[in-house]
N, C-alpha and C positions, 0 to 999 in steps of 0.2 A: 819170668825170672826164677825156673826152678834150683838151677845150681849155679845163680851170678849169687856174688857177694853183697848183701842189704846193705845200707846207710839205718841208721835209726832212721830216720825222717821216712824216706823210702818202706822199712819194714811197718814204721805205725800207719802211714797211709793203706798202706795194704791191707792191714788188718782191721782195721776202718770199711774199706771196702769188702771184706768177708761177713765183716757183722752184720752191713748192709743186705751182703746177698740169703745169709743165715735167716732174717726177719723176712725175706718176704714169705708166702703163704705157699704158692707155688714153684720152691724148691723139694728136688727129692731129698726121699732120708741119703740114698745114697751120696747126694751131691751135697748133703749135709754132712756128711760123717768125713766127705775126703777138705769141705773147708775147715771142719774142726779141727784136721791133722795139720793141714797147713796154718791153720789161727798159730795151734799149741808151738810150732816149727818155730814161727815168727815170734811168739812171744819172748821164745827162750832166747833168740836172737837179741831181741832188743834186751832181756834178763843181761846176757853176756858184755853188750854193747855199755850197757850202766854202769856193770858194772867195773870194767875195763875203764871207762872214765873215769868213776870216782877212785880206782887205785891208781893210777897216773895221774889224779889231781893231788893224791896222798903223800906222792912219792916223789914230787914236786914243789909241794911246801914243805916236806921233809927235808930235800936236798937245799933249803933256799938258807944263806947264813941266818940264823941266831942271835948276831951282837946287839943286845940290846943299849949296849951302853951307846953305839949310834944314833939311837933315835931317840928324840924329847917328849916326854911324856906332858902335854898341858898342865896347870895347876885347876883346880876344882873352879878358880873364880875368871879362868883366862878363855874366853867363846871358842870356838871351833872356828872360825871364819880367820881369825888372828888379828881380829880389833881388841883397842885395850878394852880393861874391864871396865865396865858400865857406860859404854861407849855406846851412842846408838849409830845409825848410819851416816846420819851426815855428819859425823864428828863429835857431837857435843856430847860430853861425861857429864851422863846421870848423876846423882848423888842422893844418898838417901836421908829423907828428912829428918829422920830420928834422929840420925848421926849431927847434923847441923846442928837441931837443940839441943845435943847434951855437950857441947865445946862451949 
């Protein structure tokens, strides 16, 4: 793959496999020094590739509308799930004891 275009995925396997070859005992320096350039190659690749995603993830909730006034913000005592409050699963509204004794 000297001059195909990487995938991340693609370029981090690869450089996986270079670190593999880097550790064994029985590589030359020279065969060391041409996977280093190719490591550094790859790195900056995948450098590019990140970074490429995360300004197109940026510049995509940038572009996404704003109107808050669209959407409902929960109140502090109303669950995430959208069961009433003190509701447990199968329906029945908790109630809290204190509150009972002091009415």
């Amino acid at each position: 793959m000297a001059d195909e275009k990487y995938t991340f995925e693609q370029a981090r396997i690869r450089l996986e496999e270079i670190a593999s070859l880097a550790r064994k005992k029985d590589t030359s320096l020279e065969k060391s020094l041409d996977l280093l350039e190719e490591g550094v190659r790859l790195a900056n690749i995948c450098t590019e590739l990140v970074d490429h995603t995360d300004m197109s993830a940026t510049a995509t909730v940038e572009a996404a509308p704003s109107d808050a006034s669209n959407h409902e913000t929960p109140d502090a005592d109303t669950p995430l799930d959208g069961s009433a409050p003190g509701s447990d699963d199968d329906g029945v509204v908790a109630v809290d004891i204190a509150d009972e004794q002091r009415s």
